[in-house]
The first five atom37 places (N, CA, C, CB, O) and aatype in JSON, in Angstrom:
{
  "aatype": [20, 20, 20, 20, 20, 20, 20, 20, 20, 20, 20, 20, 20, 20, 20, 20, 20, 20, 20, 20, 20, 20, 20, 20, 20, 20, 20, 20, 20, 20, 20, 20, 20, 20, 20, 20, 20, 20, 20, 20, 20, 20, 20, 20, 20, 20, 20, 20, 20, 20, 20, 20, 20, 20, 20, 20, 20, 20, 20, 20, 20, 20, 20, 20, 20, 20, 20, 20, 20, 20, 20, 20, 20, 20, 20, 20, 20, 20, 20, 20, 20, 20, 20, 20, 20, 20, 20, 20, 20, 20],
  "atom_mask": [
    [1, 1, 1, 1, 1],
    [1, 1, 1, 1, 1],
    [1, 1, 1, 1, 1],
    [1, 1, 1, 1, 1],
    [1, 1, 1, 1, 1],
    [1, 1, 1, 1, 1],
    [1, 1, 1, 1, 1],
    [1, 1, 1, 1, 1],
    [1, 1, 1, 1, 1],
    [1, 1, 1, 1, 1],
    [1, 1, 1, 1, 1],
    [1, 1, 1, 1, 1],
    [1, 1, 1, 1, 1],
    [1, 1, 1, 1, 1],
    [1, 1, 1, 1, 1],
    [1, 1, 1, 1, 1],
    [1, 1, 1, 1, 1],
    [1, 1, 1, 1, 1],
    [1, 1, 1, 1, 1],
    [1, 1, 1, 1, 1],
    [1, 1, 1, 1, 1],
    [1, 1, 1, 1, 1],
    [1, 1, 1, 1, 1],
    [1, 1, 1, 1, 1],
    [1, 1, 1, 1, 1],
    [1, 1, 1, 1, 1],
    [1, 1, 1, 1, 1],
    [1, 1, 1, 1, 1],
    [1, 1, 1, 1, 1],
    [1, 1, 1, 1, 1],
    [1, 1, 1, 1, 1],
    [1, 1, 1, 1, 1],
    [1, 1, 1, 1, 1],
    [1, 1, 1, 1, 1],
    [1, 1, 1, 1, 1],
    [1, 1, 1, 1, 1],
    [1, 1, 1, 1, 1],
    [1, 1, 1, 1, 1],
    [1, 1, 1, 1, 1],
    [1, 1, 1, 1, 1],
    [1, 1, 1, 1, 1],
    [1, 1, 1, 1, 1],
    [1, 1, 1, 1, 1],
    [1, 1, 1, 1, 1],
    [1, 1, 1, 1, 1],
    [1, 1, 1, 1, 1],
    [1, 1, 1, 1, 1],
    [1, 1, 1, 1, 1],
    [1, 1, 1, 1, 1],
    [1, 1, 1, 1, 1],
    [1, 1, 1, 1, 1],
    [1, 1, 1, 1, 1],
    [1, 1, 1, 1, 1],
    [1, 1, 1, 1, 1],
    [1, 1, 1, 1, 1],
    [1, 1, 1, 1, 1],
    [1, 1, 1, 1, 1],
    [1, 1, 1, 1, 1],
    [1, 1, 1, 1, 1],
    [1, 1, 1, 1, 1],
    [1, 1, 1, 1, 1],
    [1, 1, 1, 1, 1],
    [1, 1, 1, 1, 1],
    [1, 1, 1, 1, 1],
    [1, 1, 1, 1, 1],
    [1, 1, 1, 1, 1],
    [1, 1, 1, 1, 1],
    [1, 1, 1, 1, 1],
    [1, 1, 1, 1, 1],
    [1, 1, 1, 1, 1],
    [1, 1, 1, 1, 1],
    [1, 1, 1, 1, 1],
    [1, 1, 1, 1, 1],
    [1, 1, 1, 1, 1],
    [1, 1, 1, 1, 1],
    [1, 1, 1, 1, 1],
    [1, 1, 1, 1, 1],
    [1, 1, 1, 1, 1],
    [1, 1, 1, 1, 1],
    [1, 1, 1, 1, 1],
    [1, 1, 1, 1, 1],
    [1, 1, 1, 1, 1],
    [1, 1, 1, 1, 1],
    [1, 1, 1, 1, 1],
    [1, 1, 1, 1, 1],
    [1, 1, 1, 1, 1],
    [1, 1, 1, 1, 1],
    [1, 1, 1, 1, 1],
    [1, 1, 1, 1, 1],
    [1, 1, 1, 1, 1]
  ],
  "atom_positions": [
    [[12.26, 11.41, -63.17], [11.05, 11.43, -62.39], [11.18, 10.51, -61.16], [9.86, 11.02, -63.25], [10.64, 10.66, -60.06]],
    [[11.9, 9.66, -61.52], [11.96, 8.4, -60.34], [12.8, 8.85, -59.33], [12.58, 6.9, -60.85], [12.55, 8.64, -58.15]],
    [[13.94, 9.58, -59.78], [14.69, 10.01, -58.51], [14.47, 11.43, -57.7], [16.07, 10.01, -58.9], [14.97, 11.75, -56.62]],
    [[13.82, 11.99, -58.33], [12.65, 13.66, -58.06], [11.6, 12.62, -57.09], [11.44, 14.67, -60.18], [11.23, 13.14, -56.03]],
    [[11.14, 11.32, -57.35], [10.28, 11.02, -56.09], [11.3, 10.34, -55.24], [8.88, 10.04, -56.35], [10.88, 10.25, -54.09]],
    [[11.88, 10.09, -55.32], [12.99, 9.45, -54.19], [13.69, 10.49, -53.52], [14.18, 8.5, -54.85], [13.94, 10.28, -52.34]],
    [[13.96, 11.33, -53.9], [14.53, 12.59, -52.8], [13.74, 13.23, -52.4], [15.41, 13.61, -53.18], [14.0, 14.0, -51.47]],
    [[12.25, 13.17, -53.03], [10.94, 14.3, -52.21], [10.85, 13.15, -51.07], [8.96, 14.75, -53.28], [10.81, 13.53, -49.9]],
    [[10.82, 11.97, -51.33], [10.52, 10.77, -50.27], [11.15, 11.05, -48.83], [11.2, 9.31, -50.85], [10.69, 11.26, -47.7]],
    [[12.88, 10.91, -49.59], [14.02, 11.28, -48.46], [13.96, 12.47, -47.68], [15.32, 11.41, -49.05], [14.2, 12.49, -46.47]],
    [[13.59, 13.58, -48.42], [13.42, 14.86, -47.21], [12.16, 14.69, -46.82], [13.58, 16.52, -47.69], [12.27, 14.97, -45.63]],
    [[10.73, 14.35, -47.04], [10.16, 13.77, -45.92], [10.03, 13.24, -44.71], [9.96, 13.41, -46.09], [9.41, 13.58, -43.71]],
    [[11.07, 11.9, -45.1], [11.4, 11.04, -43.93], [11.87, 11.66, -42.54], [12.44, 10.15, -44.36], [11.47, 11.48, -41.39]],
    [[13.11, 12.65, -43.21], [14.07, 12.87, -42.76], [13.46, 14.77, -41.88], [15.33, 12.62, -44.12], [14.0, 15.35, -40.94]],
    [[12.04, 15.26, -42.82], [11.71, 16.2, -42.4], [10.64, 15.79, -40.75], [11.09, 16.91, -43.73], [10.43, 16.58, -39.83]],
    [[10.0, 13.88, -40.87], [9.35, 13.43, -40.27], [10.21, 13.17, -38.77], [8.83, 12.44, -41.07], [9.81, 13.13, -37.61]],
    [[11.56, 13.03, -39.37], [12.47, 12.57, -38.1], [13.31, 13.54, -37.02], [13.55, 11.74, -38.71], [13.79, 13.21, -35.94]],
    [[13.32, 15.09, -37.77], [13.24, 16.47, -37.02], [12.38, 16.56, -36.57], [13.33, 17.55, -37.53], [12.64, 16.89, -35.41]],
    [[11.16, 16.47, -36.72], [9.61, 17.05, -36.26], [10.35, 15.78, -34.99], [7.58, 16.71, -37.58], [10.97, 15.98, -33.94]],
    [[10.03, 14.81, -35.51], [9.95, 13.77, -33.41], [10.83, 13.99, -33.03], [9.92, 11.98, -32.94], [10.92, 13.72, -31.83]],
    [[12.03, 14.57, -33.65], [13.09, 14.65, -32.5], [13.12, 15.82, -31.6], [14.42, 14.61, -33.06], [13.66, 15.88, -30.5]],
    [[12.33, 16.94, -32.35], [11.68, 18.32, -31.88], [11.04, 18.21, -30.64], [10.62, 18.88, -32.85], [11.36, 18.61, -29.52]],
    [[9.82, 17.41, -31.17], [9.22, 16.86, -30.21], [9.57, 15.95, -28.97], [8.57, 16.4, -30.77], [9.21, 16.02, -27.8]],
    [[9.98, 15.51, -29.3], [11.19, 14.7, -27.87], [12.05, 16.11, -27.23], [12.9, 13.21, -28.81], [12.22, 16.33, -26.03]],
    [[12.29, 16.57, -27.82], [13.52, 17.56, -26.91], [12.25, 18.24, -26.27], [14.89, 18.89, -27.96], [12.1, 18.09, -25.06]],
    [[11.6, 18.76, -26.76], [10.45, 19.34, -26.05], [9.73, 19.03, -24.43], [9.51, 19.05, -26.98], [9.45, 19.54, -23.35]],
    [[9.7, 17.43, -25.49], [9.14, 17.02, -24.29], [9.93, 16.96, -22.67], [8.75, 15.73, -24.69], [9.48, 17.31, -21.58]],
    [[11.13, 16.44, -23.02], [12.44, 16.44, -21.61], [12.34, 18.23, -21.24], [14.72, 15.84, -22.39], [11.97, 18.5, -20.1]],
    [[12.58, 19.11, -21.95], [12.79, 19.92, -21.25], [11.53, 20.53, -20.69], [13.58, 20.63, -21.83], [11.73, 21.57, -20.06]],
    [[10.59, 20.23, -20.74], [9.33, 20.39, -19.99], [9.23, 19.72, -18.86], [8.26, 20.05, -20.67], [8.84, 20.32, -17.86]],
    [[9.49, 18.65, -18.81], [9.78, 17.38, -17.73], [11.15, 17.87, -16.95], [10.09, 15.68, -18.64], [11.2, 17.38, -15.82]],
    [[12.2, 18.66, -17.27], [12.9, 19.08, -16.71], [12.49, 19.98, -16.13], [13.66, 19.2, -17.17], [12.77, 19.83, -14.95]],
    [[11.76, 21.26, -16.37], [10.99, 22.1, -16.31], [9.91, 21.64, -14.62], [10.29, 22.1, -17.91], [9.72, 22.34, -13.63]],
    [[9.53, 20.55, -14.87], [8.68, 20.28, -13.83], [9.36, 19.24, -12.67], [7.38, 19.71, -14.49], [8.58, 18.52, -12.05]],
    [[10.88, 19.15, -12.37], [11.31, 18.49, -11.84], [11.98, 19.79, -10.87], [11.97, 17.43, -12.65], [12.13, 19.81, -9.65]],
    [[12.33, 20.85, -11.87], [12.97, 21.62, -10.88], [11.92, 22.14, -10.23], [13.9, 22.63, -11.34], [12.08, 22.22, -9.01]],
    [[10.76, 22.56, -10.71], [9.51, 23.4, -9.83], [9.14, 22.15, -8.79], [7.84, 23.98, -10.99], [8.66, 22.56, -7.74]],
    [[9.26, 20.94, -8.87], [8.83, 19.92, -7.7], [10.06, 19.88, -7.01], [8.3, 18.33, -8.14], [9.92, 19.93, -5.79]],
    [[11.01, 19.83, -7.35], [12.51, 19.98, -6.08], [12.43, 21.34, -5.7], [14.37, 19.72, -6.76], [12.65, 21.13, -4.5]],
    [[12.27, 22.77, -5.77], [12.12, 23.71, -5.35], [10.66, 23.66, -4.29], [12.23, 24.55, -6.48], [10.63, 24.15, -3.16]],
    [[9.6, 23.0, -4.91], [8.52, 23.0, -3.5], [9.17, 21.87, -2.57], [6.63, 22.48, -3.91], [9.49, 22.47, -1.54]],
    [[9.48, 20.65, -2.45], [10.08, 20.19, -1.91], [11.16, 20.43, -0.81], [10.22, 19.84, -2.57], [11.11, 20.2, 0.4]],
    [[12.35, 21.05, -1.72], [12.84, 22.04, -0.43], [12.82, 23.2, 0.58], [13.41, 22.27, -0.59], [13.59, 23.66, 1.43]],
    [[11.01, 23.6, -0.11], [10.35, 24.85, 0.48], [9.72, 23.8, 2.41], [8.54, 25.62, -1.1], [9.76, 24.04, 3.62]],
    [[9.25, 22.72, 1.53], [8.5, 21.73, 2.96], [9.67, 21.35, 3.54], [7.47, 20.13, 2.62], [9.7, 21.46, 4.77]],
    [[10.86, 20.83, 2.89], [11.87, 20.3, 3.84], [11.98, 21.47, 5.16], [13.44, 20.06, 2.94], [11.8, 21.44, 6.37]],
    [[12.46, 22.68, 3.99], [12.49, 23.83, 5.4], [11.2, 24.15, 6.28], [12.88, 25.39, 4.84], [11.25, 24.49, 7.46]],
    [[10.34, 24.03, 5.73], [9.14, 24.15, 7.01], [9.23, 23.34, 7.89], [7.73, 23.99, 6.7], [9.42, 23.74, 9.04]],
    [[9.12, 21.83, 7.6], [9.14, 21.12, 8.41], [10.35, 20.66, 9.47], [8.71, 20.4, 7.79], [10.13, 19.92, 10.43]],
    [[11.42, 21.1, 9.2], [12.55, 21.7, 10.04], [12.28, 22.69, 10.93], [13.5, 22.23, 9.28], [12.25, 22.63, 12.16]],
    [[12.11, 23.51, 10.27], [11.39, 24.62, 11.89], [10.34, 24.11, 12.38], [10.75, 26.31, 11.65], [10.27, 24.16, 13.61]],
    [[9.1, 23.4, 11.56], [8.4, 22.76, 12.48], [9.2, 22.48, 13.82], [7.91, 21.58, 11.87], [9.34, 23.14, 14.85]],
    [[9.79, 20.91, 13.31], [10.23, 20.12, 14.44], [11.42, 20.86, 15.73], [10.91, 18.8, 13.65], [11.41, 20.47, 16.9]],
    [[12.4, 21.97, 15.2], [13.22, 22.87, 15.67], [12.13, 23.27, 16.83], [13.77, 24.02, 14.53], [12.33, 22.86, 17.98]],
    [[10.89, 24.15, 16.52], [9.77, 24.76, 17.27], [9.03, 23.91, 18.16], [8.85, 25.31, 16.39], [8.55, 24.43, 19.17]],
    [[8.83, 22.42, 17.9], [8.5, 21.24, 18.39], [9.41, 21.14, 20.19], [9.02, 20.03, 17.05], [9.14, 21.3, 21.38]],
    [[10.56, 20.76, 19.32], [11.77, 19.99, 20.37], [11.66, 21.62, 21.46], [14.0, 19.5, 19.28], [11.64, 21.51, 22.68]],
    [[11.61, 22.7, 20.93], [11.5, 23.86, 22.01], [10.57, 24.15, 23.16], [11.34, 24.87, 21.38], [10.74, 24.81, 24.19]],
    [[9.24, 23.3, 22.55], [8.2, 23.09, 23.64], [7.72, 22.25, 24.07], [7.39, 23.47, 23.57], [6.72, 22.33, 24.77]],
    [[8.54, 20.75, 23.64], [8.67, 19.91, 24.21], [9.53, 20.5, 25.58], [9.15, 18.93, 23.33], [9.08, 20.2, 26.68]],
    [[10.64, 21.25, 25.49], [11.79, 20.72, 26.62], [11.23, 22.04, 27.31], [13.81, 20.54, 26.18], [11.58, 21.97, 28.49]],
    [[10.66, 22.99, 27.13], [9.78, 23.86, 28.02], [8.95, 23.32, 28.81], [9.06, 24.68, 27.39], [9.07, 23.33, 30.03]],
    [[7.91, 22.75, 28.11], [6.91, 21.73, 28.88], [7.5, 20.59, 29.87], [6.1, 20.91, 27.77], [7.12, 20.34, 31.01]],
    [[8.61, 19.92, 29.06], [9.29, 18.87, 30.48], [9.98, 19.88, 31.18], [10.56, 17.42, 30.08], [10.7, 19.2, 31.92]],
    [[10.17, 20.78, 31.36], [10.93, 21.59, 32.74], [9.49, 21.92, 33.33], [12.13, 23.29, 32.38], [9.38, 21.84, 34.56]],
    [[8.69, 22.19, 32.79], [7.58, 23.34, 33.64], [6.83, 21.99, 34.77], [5.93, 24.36, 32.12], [6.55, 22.11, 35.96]],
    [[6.64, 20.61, 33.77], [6.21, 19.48, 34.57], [7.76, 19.25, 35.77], [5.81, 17.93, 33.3], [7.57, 19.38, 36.98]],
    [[8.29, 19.13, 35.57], [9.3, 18.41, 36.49], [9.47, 19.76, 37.6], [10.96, 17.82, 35.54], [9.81, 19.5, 38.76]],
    [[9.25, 21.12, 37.23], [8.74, 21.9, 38.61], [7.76, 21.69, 39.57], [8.38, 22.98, 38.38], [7.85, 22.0, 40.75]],
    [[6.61, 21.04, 38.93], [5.57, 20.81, 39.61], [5.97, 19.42, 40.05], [4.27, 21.01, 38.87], [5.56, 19.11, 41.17]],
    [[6.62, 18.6, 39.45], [7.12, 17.33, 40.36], [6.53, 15.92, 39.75], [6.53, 17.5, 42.05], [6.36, 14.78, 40.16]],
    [[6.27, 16.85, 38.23], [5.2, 15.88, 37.75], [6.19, 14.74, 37.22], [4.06, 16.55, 36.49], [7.33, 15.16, 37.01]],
    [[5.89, 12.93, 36.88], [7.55, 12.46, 35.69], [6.81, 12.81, 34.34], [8.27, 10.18, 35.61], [5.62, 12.89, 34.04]],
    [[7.64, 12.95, 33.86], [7.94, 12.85, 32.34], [8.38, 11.28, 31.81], [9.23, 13.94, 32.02], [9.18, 10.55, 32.4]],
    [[7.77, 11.0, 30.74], [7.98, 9.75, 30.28], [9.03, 9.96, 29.2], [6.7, 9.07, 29.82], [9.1, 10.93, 28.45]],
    [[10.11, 8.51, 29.23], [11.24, 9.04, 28.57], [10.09, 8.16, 27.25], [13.25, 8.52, 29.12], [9.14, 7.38, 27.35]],
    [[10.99, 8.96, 25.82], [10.81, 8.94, 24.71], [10.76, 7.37, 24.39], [11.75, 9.78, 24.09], [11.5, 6.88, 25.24]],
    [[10.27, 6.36, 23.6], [10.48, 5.29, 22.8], [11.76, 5.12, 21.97], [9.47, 5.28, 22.01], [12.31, 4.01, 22.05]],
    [[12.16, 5.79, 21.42], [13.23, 6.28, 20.41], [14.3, 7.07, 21.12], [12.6, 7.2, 19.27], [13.93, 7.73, 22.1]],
    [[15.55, 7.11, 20.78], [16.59, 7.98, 21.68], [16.25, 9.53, 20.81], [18.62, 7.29, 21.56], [15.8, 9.58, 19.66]],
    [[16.58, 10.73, 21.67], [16.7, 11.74, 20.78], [17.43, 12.16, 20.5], [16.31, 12.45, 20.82], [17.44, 13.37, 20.3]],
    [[19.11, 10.89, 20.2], [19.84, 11.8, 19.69], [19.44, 11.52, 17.91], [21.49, 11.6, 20.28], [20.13, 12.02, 17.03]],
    [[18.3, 10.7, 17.64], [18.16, 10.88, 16.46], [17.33, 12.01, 15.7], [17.82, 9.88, 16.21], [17.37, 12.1, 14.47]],
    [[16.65, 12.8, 16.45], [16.13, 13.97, 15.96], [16.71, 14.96, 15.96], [15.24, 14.26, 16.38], [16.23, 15.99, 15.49]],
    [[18.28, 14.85, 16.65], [19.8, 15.81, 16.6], [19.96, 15.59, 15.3], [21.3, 15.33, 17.57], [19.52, 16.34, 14.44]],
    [[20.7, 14.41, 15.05], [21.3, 14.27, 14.09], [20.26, 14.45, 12.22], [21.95, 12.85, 14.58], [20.7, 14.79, 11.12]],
    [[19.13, 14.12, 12.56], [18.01, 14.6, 11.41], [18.32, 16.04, 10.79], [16.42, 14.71, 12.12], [18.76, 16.52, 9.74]],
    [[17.77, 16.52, 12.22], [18.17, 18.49, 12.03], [19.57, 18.7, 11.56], [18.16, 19.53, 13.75], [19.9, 19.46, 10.64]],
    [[20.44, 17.86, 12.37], [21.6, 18.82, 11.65], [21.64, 18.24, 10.13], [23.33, 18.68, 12.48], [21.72, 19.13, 9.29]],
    [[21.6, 17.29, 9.77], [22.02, 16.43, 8.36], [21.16, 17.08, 6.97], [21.49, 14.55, 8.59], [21.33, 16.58, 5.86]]
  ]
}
């Protein structure tokens, strides 16, 4: 009788320690689950906001030609732009 409760004990324990480990795997691959759906929107905005700025720098340098016809200055940038080159391409 004593060892009939000591092995119902043991597969308990041991039935208690599948269940959380169940539960743990569960849990990561859900969390994995929601890391790839946030890196996939993520690289949906990276690319928008690339053509944003691509579409940006295009009417920026439209607009400084159309002013510098009329004779108007253009103010140079704060920042150099070869860093919004190197952004886009990288």
């Amino acid at each position: 009788m004593l060892i009939q409760y000591f092995y119902a004990n043991k597969i308990l324990r041991m039935k208690q320690a599948i269940f959380i480990k169940d539960m743990a795997l569960r849990d990561v691959r859900a969390e994995g689950n929601r890391l790839h759906e946030q890196e996939t929107e993520l690289s949906k905005q990276q690319t928008s906001l690339t053509h944003g700025i691509r579409h940006l720098r295009g009417d920026i340098k439209a607009l400084a030609l159309r002013l510098r016809e009329r004779e108007i200055d253009v103010p140079e940038p704060d920042f150099p732009l070869s860093e919004l080159q190197e952004d886009l391409d990288g």
